[in-house]
Backbone bond lengths (Angstrom), bond angles and torsions (degrees), N, CA, C in turn:
res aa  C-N    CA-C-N  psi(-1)  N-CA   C-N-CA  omega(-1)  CA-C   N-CA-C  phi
1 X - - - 1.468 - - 1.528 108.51 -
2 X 1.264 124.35 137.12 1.492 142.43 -177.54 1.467 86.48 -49.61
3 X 1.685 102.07 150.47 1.808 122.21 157.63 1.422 103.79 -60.99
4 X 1.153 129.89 135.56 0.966 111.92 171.95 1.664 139.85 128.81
5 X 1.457 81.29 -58.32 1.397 127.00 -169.05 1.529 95.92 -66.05
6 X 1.763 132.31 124.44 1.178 153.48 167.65 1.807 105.11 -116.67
7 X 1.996 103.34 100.59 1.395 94.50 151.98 0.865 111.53 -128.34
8 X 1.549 104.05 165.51 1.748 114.27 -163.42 2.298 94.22 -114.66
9 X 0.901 103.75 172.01 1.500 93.70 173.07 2.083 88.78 -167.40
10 X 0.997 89.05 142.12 1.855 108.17 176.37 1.605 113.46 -115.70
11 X 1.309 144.81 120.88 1.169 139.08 161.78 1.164 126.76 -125.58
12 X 1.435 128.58 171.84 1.614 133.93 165.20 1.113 97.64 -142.17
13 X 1.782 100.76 161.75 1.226 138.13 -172.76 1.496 140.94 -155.49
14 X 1.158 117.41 107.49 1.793 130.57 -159.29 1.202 93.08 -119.67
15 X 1.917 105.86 121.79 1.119 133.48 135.02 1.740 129.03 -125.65
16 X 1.700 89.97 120.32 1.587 93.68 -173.98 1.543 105.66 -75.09
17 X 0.976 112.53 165.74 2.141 116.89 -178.39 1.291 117.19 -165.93
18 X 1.074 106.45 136.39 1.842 111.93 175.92 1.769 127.75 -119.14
19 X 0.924 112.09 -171.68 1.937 105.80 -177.00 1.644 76.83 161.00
20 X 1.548 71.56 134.75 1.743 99.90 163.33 1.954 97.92 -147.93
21 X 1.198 87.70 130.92 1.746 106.49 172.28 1.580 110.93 -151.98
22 X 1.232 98.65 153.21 1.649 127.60 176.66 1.584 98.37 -78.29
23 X 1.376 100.54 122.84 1.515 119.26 167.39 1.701 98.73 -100.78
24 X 0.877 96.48 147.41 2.078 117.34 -170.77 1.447 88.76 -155.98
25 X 1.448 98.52 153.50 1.486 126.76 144.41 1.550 109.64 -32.10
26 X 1.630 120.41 158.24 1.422 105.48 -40.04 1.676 131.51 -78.38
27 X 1.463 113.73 11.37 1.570 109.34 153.41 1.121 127.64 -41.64
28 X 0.971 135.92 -7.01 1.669 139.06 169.15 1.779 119.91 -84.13
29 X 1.117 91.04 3.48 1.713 101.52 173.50 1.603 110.85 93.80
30 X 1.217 106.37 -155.12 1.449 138.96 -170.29 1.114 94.53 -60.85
31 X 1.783 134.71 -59.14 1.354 139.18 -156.06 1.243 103.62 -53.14
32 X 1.302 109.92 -32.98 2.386 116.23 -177.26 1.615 102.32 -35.40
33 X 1.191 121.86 -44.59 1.155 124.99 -149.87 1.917 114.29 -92.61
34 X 1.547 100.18 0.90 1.046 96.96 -162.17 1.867 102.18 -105.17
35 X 1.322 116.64 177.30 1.644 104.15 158.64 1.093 138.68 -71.94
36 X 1.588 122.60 10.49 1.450 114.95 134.66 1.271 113.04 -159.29
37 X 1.783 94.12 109.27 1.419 109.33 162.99 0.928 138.51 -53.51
38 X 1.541 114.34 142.12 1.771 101.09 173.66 0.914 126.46 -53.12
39 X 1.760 122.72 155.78 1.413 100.17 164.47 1.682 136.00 -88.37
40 X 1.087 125.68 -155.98 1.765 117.36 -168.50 1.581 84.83 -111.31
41 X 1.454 109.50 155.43 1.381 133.30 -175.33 1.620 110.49 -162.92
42 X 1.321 116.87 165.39 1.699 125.37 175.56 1.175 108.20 -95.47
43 X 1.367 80.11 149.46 2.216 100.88 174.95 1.137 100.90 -107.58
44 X 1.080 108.04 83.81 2.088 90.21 162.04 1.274 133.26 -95.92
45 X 0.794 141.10 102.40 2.167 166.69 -146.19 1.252 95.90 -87.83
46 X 1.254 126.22 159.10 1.109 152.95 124.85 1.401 127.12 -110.71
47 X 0.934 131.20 80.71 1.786 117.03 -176.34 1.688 106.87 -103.35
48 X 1.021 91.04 158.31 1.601 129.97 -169.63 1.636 120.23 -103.31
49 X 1.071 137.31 68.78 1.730 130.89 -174.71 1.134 119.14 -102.87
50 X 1.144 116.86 121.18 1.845 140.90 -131.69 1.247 118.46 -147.80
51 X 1.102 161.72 127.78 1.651 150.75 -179.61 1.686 103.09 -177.58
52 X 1.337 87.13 179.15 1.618 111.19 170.56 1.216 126.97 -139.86
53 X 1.565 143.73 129.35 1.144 136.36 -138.27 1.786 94.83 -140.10
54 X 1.237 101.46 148.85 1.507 96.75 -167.00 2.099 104.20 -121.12
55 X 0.950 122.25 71.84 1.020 121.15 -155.98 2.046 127.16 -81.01
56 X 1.561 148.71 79.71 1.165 156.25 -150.71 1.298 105.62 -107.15
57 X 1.540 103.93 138.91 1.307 126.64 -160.49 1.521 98.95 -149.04
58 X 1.363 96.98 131.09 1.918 112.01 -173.82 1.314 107.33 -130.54
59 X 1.614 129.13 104.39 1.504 117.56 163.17 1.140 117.88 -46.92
60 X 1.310 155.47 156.21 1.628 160.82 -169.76 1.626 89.29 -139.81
61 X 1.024 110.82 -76.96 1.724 111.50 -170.95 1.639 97.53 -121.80
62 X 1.573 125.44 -170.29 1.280 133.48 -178.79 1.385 111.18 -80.22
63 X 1.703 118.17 -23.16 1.219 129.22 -172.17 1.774 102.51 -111.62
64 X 1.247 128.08 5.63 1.597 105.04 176.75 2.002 94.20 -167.72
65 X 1.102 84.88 130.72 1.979 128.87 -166.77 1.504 106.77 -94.14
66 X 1.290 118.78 125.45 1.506 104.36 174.59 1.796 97.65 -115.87
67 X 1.230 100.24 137.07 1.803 92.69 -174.43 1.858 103.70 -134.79
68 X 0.806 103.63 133.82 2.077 117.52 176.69 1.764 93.44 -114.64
69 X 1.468 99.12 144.09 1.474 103.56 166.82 1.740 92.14 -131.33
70 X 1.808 109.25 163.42 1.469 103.96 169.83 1.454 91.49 -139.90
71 X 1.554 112.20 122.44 1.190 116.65 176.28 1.840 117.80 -75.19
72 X 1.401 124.64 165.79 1.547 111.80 172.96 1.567 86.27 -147.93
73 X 1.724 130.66 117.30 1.343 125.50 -163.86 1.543 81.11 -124.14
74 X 1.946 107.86 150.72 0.675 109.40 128.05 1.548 135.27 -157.49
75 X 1.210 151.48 145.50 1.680 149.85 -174.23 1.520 126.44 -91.25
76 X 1.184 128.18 128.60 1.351 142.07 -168.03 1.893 94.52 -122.00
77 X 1.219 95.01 118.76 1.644 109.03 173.10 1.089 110.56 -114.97
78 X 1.203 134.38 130.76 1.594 154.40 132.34 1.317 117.34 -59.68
79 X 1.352 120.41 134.13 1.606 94.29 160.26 1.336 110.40 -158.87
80 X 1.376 127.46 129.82 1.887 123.47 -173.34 1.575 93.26 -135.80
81 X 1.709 101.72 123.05 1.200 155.69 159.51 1.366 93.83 -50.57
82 X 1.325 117.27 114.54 1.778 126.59 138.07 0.945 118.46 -115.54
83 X 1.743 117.72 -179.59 1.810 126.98 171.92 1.677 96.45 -106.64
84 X 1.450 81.63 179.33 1.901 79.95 -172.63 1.293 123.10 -60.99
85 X 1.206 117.43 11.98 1.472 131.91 -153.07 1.052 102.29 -102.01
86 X 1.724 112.32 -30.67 1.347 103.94 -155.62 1.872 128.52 116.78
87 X 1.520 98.90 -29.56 1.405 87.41 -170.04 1.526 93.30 -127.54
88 X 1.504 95.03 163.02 1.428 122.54 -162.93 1.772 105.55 -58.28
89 X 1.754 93.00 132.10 1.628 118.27 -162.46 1.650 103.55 -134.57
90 X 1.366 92.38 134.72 1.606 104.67 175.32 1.120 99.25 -109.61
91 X 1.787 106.60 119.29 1.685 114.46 175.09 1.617 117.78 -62.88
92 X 1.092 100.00 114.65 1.416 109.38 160.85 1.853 119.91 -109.88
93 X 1.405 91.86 125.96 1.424 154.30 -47.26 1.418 112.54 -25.40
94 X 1.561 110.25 146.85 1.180 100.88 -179.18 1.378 142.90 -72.77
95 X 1.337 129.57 145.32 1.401 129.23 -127.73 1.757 84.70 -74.35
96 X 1.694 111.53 179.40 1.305 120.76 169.97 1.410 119.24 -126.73
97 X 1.469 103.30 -15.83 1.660 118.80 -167.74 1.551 110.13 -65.19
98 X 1.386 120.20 -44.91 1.310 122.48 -174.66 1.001 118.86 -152.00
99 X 1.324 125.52 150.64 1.805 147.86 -169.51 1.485 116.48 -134.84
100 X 1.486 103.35 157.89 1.481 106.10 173.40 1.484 100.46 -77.81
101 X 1.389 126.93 134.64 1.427 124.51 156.30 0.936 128.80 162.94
102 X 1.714 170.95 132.63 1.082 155.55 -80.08 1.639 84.05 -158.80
103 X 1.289 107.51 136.38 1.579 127.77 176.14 1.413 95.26 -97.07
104 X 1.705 130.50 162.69 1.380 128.81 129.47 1.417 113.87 -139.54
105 X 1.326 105.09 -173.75 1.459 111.12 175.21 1.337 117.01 141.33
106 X 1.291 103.17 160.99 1.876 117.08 170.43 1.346 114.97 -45.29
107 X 1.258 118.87 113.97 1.634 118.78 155.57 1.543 132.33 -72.08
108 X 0.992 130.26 174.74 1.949 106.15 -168.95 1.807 84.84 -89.31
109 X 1.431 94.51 124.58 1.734 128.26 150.07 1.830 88.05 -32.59
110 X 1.511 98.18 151.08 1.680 131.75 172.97 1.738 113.40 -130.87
111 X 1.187 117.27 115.31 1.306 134.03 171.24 1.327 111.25 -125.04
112 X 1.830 104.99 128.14 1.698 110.49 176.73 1.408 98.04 -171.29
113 X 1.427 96.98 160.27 1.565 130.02 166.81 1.356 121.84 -91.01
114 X 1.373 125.47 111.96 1.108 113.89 151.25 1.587 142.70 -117.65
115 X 1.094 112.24 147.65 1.567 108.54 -152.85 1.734 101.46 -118.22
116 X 1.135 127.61 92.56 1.120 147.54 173.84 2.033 129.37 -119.70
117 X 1.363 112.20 154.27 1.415 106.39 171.71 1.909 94.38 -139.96
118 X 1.559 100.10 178.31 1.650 95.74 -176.13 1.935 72.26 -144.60
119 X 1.612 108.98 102.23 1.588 128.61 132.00 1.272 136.84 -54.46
120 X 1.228 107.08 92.71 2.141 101.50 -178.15 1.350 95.56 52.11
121 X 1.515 124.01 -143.58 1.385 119.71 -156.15 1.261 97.17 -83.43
122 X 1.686 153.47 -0.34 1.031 140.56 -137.62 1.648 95.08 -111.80
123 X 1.659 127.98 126.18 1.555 115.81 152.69 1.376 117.65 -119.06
124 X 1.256 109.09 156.21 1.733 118.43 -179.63 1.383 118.00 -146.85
125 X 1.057 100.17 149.00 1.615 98.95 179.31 1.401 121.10 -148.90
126 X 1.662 120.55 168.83 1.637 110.20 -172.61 1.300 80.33 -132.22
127 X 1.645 106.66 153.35 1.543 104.16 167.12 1.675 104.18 -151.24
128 X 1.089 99.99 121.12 1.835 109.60 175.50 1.099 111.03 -142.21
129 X 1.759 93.05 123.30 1.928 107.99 -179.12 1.497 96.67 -161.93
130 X 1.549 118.12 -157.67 1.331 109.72 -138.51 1.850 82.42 -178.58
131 X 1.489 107.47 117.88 1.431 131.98 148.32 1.337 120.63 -57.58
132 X 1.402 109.71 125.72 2.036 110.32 -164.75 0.896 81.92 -94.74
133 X 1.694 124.12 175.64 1.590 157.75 -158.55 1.495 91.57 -103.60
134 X 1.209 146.44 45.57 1.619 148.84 -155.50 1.459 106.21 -121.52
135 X 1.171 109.67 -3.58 1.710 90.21 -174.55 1.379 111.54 -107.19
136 X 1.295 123.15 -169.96 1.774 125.62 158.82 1.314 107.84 -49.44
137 X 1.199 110.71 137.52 1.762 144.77 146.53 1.037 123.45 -104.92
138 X 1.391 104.17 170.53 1.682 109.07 -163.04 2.231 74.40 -113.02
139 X 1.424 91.29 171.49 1.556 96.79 174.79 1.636 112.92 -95.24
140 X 1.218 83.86 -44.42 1.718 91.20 -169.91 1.768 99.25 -122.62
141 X 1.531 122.98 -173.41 0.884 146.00 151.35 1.549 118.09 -60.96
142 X 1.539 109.92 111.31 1.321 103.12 -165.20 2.097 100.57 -87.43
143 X 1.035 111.77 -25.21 1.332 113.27 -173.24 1.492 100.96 -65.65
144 X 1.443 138.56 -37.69 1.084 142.13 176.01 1.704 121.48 -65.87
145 X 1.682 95.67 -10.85 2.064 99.71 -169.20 1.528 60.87 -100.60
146 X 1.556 134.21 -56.75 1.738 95.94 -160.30 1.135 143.18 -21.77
147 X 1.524 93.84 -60.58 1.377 123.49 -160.84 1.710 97.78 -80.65
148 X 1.167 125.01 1.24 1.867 130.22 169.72 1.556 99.91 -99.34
149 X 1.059 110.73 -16.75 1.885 109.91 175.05 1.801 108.95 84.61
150 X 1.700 105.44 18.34 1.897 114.32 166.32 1.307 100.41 -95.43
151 X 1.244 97.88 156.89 1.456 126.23 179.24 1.337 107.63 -85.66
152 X 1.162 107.86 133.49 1.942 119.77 -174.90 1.395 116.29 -158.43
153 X 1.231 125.15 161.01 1.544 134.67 177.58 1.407 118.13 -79.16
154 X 1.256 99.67 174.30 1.865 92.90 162.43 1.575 89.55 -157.59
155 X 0.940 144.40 -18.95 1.409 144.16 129.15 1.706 125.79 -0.22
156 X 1.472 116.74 94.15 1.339 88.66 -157.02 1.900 95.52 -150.84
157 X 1.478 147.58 92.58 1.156 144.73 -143.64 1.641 93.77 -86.67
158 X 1.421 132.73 -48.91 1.458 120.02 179.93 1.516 110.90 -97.65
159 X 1.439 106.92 161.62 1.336 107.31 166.79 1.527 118.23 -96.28
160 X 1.350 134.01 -13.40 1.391 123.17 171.58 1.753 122.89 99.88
161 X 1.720 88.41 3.33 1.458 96.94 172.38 1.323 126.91 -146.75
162 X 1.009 150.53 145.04 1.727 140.09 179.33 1.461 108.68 -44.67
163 X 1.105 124.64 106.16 1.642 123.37 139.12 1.523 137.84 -83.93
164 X 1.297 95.98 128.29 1.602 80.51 179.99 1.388 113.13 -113.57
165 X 1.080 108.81 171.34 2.123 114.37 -170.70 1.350 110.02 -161.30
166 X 1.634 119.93 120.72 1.153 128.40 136.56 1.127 146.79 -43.85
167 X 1.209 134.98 144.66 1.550 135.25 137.60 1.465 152.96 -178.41
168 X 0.775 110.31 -166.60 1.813 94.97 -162.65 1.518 98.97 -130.91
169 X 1.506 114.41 156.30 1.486 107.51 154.74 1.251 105.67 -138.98
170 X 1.483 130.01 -173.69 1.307 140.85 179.57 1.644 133.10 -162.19
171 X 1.284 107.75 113.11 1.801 107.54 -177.53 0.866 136.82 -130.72
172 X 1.486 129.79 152.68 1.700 100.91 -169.01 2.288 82.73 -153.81
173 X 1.347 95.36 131.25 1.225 125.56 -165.90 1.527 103.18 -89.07
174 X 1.384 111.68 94.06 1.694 97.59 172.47 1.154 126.27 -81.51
175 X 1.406 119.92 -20.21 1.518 129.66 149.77 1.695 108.52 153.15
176 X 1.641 108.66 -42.87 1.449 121.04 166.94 1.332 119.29 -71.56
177 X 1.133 106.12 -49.83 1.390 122.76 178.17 1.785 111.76 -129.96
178 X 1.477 109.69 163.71 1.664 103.32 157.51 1.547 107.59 -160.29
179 X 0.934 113.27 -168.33 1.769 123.31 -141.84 1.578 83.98 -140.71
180 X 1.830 105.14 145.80 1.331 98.25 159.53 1.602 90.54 -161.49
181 X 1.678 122.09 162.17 1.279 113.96 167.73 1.450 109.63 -147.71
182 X 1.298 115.88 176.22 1.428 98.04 177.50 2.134 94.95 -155.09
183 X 1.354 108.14 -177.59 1.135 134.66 166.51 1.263 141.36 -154.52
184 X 1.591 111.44 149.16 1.937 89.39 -164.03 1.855 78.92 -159.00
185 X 1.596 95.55 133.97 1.338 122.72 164.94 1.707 102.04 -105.51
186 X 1.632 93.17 141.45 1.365 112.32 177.63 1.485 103.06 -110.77
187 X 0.949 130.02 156.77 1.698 126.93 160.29 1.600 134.78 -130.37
188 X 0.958 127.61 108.22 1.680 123.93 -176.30 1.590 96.08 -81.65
189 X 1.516 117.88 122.93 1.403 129.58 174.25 1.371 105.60 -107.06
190 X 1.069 131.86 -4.87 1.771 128.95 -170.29 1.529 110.49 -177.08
191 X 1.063 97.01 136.43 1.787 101.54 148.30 0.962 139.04 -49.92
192 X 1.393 142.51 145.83 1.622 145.00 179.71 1.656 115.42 -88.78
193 X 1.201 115.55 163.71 1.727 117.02 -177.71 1.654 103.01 -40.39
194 X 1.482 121.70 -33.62 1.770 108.28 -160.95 1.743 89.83 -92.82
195 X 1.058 120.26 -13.40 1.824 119.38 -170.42 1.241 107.85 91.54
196 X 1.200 132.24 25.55 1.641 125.47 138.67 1.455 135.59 -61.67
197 X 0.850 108.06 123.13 1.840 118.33 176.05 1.555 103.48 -120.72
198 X 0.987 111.92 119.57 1.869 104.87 154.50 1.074 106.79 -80.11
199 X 1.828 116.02 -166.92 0.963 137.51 178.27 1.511 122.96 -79.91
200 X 1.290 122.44 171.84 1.105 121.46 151.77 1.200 143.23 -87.91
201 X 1.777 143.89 125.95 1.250 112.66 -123.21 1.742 83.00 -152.59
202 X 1.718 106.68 141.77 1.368 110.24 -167.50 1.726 93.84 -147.76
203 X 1.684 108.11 125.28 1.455 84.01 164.14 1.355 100.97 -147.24
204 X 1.424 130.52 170.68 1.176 122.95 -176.32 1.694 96.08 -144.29
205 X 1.729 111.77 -170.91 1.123 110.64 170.79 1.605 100.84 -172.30
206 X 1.008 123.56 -163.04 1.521 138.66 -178.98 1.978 111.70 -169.95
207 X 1.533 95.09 141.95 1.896 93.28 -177.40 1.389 93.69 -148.31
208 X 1.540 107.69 141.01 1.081 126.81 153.32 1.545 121.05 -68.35
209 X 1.981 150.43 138.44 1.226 118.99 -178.00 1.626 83.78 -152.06
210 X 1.399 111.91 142.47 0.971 142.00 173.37 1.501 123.29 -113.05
211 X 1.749 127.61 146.87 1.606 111.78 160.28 1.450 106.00 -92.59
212 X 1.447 110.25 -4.46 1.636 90.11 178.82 1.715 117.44 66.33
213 X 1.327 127.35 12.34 1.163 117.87 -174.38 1.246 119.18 90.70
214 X 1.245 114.66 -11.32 1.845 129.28 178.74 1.261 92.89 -56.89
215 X 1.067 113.33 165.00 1.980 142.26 157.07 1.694 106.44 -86.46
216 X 1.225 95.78 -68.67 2.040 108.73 -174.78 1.364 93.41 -112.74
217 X 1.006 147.66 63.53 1.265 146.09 164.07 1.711 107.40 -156.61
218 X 1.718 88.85 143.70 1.153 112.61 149.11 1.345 149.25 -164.82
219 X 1.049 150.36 142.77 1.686 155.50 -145.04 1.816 120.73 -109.49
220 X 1.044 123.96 153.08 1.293 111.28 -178.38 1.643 87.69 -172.35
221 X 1.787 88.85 156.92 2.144 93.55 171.99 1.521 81.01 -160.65
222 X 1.130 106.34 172.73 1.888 111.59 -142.40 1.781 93.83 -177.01
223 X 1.290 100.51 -175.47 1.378 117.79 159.37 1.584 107.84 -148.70
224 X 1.603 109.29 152.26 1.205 118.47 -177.76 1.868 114.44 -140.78
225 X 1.253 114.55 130.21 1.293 123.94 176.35 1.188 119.33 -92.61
226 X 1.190 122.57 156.56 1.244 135.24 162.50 1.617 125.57 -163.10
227 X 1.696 105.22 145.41 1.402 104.71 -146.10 1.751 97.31 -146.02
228 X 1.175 110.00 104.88 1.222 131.86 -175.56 1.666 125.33 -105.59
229 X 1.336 121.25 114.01 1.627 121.08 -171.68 1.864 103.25 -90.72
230 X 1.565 95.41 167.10 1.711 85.36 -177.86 1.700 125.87 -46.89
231 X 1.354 122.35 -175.81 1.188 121.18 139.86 1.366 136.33 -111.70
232 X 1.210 159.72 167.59 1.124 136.59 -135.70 1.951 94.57 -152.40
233 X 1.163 121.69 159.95 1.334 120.34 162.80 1.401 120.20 -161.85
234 X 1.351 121.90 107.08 1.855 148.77 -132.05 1.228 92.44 31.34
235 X 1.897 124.20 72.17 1.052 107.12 105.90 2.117 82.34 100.50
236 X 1.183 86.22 -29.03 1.957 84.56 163.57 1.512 120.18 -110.98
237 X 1.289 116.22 174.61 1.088 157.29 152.10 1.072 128.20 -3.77
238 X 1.499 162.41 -29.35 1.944 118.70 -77.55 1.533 85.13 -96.18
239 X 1.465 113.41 -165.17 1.521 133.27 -144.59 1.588 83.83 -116.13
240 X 1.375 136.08 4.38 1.606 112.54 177.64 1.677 86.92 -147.73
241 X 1.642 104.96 -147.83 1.667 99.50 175.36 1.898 124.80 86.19
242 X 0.990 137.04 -175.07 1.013 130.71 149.58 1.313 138.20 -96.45
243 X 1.914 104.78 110.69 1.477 119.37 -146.12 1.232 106.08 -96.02
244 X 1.539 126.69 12.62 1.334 127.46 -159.89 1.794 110.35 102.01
245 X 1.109 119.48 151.25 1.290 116.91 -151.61 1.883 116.50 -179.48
246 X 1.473 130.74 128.35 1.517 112.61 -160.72 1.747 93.57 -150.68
247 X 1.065 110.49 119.46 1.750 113.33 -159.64 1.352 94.38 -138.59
248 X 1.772 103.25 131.89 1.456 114.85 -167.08 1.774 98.03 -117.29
249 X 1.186 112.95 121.94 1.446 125.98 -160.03 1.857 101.52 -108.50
250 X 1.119 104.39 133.92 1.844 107.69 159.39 1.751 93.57 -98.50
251 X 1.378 85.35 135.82 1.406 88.72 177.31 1.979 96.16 -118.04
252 X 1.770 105.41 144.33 1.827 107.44 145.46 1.373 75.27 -123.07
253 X 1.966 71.22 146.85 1.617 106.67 144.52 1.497 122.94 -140.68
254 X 1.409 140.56 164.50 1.072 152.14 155.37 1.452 116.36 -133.53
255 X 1.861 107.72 158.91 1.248 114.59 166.68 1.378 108.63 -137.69
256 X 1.439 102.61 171.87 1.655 99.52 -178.11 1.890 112.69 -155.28
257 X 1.270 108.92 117.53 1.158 102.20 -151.08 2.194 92.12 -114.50
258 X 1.360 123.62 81.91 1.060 127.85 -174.89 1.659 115.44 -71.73
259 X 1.097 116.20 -36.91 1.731 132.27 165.73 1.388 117.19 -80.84
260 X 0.937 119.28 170.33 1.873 124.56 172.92 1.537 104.98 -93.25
261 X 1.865 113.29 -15.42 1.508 75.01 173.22 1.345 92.67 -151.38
262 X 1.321 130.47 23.99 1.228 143.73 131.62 2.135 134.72 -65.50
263 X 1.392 124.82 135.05 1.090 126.37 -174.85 1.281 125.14 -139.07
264 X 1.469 150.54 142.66 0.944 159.78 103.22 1.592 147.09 -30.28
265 X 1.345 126.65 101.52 1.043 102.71 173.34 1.953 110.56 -147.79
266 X 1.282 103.31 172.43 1.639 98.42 -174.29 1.224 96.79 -163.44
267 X 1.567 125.41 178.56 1.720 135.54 -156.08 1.529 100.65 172.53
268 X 1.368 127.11 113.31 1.592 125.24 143.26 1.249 100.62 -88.17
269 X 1.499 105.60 152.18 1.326 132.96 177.53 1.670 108.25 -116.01
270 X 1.176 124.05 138.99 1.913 112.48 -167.07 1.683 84.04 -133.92
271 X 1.361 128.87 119.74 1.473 121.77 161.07 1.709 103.59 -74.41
272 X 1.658 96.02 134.68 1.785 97.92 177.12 1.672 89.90 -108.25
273 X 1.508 124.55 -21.54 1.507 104.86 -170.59 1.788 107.93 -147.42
274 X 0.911 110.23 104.79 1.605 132.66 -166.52 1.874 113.20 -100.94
275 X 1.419 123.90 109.82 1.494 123.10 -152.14 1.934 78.21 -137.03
276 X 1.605 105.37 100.71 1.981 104.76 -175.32 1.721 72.26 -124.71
277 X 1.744 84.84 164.46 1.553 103.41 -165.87 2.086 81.87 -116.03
278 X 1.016 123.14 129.99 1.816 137.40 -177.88 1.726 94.50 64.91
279 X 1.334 103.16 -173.57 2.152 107.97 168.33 1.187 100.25 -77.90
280 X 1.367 96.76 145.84 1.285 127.08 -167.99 1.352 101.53 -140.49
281 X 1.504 122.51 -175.72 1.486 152.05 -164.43 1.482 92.03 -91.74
282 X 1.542 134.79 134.39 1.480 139.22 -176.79 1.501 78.02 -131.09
283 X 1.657 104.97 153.00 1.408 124.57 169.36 1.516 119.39 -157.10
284 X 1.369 105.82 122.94 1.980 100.26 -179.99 1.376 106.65 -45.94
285 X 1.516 106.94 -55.68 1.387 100.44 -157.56 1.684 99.67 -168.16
286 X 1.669 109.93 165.21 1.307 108.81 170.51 1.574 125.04 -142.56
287 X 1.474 100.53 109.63 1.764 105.18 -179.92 1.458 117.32 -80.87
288 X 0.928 98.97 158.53 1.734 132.17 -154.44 1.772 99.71 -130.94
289 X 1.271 124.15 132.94 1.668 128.61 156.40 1.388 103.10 -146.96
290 X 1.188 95.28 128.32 2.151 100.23 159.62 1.152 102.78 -136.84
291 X 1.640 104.16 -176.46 1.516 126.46 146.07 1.357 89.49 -157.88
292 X 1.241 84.13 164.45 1.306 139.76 -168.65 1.391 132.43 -108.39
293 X 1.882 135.01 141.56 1.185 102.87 178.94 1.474 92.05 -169.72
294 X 1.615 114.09 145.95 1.243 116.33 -151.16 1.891 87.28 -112.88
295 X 1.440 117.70 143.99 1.281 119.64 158.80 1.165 146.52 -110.60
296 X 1.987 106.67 25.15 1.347 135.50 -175.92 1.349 109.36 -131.06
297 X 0.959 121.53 111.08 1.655 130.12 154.34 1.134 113.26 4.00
298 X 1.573 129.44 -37.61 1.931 124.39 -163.03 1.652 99.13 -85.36
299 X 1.264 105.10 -5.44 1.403 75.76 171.30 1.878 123.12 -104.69
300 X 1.550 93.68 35.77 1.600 97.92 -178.83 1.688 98.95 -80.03
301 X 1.186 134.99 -41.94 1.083 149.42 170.40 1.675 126.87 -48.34
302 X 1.219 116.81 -2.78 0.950 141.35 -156.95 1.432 125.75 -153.74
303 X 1.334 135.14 112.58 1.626 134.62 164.35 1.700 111.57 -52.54
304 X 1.259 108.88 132.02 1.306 126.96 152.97 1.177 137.02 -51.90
305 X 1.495 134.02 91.09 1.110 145.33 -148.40 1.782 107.26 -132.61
306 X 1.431 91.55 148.42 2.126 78.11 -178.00 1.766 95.98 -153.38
């Protein structure tokens, strides 16, 4: 990236998702214990994950980029209660796990360096930075108010502790087309004040990209992995949640850069092969739109890319 060079880039992102599971004893609270338990019934969800991300990028030298992102998340849940049967059930007592209603909030902020050059057709890059403790938290352990029969979230945009993450990418421009891929480790080093830890989280990918004959345009479809270990809370287990999880995505993308210092760009992602450890969150697919926009002259010389 040019000395110099200040871009800013704005995006959104919708993924619809579902899960349906059988609640049983003793998730049903306090009543488990008594002479007559509730009985077990389905949750079936719909949620909604939605935001806007504010993403800045500063050349420093020709070889190293300083970039901040600020996430803004938020979730819309649905949710209708059946019996094993199938048809519509009013929890008695009434349930605590989930509600109709739209969450929001700050996701944890992204700060990093990257230290890259682009040789003849060849580019590479290093990137190491670290997710701040900035977003929503949960207060307590929500699996633990379950099982007391209170109402609690599990909805939750930060984790409450420094992460840090590597990574690299790599491309090489044959002139018609070119190839590029990359990888990035995340790391959970600790728990937060309530005893949440997520997982540890690694994903990579690779894309083929073409202009197709465009002028300011260009196209690409790829595949992308991702590979997620449980999460933990003081240090255990629990019996639902995210237990670890590894989802193999076809990705398109395109961009489109019509101005010299204006940009476009967008990407659905379609999972073809999904390997979750208990029920989990299912999703068709997830779209992506930005633009982009440069506020220095160097990028007249140059297409807008993000």
């Amino acid at each position: 990236m040019p000395p110099g060079l200040l871009l800013l880039a704005v995006s959104t992102d919708f993924t619809p998702m579902k899960s349906s599971h059988e609640e049983d004893c003793p998730d049903l609270g306090p009543g488990c214990g008594g002479p007559n338990p509730p009985k077990p019934y389905n949750h079936n969800l719909v949620n909604y994950a939605y935001g806007l991300t504010l993403d800045a990028l500063y050349g420093v030298a020709p070889w190293l980029t300083v970039t901040a992102s600020l996430p803004y998340r938020a979730v819309t849940t649905r949710v209708r209660y059946s019996d094993l049967a199938g048809n519509d059930y009013d929890p008695v007592p009434p349930d605590t796990h989930h509600r109709n209603r739209t969450i929001s909030g700050l996701g944890d902020p992204t700060i990093a360096l990257t230290i890259g050059r682009a040789l003849g057709r060849v580019g590479f890059s290093l990137r190491l930075g670290a997710l701040l403790p900035l977003g929503r938290t949960l207060d307590s352990d929500p699996f633990l108010l379950g099982d007391e029969g209170l109402p609690h979230e599990h909805v939750q945009f930060g984790v409450g502790t420094v992460r840090p993450f590597a990574g690299t990418t790599f491309g090489y421009d044959f002139g018609v087309v070119g190839v590029d891929a990359f990888f990035t480790a995340t790391l959970a080093l600790a728990s937060d004040a309530a005893g949440y830890r997520p997982g540890q989280r690694v994903n990579l990918g690779a894309r083929i990209s073409s202009a197709l004959g465009a002028t300011k345009a260009r196209f690409g479809i790829g595949i992308e992995a991702a590979h997620e270990t449980t999460e933990t809370w003081n240090g255990h287990q629990t019996g639902e949640g995210n237990l670890g999880r590894t989802d193999l995505l076809a990705v398109l993308s395109a961009r489109w850069s019509p101005f010299a210092r204006w940009g476009f760009f967008g990407a659905v992602k379609v999972p073809f092969y999904v390997d979750t450890v208990g029920a989990q969150l299912t999703y068709p697919m997830t779209v992506q739109l930005g633009v982009a926009f440069a506020l220095t002259s160097q990028a007249s010389s140059r297409p807008l890319a993000h």
